[in-house]
Each structure stands twice: as C-alpha cells, then as structure tokens.
Backbone bond lengths (Angstrom), bond angles and torsions (degrees), N, CA, C in turn:
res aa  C-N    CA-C-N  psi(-1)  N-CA   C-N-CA  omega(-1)  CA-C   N-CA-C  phi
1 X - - - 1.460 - - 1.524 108.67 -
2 X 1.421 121.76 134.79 0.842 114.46 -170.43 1.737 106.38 -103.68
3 X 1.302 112.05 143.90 2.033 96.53 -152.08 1.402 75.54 -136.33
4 X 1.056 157.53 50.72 1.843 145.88 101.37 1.427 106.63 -69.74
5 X 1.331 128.27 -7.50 1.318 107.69 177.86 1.543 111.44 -93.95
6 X 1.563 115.14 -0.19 1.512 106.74 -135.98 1.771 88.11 -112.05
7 X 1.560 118.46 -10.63 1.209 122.66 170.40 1.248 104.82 93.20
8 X 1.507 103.00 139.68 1.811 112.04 -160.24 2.098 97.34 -95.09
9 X 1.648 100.93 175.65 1.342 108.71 177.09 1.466 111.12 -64.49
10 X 1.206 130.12 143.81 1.559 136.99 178.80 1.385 107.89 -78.83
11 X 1.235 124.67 106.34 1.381 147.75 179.68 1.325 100.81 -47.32
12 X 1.491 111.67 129.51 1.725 118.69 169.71 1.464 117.05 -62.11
13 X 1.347 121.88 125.95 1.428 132.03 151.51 1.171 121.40 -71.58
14 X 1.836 103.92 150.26 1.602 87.99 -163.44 1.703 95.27 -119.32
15 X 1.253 118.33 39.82 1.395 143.01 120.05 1.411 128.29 -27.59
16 X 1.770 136.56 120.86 1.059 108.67 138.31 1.555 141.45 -92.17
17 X 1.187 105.62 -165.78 1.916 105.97 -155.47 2.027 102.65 -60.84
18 X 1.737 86.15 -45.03 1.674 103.76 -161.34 1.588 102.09 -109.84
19 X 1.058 127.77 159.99 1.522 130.66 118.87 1.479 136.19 -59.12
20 X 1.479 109.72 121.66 1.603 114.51 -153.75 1.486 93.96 -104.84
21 X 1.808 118.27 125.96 1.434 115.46 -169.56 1.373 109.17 -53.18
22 X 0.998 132.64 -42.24 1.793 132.09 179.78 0.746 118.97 -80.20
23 X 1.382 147.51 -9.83 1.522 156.27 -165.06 1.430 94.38 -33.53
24 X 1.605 106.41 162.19 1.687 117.94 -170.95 1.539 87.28 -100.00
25 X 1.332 93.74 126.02 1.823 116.05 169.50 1.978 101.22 118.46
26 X 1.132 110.53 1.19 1.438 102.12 -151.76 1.810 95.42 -87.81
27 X 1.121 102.63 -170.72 1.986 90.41 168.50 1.741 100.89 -93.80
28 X 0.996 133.65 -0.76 1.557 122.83 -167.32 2.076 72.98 -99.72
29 X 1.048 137.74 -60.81 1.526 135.55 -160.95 1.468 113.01 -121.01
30 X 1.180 116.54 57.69 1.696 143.32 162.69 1.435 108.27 -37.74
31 X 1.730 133.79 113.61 1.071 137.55 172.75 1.342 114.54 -40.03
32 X 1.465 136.21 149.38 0.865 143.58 -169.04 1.582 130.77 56.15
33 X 0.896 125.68 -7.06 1.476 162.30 139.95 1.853 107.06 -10.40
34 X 0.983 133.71 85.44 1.247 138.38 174.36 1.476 114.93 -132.25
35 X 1.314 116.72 132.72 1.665 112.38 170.41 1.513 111.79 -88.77
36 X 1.233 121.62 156.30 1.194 121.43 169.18 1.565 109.24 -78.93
37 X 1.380 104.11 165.49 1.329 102.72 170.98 1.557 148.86 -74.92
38 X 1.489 100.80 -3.06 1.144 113.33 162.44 1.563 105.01 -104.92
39 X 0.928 143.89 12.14 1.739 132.29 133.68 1.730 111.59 -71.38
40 X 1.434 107.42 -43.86 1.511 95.13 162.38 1.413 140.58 -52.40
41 X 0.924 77.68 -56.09 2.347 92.72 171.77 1.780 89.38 -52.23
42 X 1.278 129.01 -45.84 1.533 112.68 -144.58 1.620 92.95 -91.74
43 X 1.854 133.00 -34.00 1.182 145.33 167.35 1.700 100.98 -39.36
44 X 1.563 126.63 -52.33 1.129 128.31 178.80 1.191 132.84 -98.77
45 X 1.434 116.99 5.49 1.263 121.01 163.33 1.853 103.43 -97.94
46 X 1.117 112.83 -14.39 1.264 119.05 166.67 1.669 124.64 -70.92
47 X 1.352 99.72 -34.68 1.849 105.30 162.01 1.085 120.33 -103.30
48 X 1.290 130.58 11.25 1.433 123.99 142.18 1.301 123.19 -85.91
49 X 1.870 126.09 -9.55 1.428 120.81 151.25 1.017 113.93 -77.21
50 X 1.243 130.61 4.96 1.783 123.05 -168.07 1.607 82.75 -105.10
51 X 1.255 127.66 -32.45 1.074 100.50 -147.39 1.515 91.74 -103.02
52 X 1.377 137.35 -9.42 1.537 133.29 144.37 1.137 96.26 -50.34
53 X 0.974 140.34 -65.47 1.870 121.69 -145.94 1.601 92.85 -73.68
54 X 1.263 142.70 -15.65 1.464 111.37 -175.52 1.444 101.03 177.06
C-alpha cells in the first residue's frame, strides 16, 4: 500500500476550539487586572445579601 497517497495525521494547532467569555486580555478580564481585597470582601458580601433577599 502505498501511504503518501493516503494523507498524513493533521498536525495540532496551538489554537483553542472556542473563544472563552473571560479570557485573559479580553475587556470583561483585562491583563493585569486584580481587585484588592477589600473590593473582594465587599463583591462577596454583596452576593450573599442578594442571595438572602431572594
């Protein structure tokens, strides 16, 4: 059998499949981008009243 005719394996891209909504660089997840920790504490004390009220 002659197997150059039959077409070789398709080489991996180093691509992924999708675009991921947060991806690092994006505007929702901007490099360098860190909250401090008192925006954190207040981000999660903020969804644990949302999530008492309803």
């Amino acid at each position: 059998m002659d197997y150059s005719k039959s077409g070789g394996a398709i080489p991996p891209r180093n691509a992924p499949k999708h675009q991921e909504h947060n991806a690092k660089g994006s505007a929702k997840n901007p490099f360098g981008a860190r909250e401090t920790k008192a925006e954190l504490l207040a981000r999660m004390k903020a969804a644990v009243e949302a999530k008492k009220k309803g």
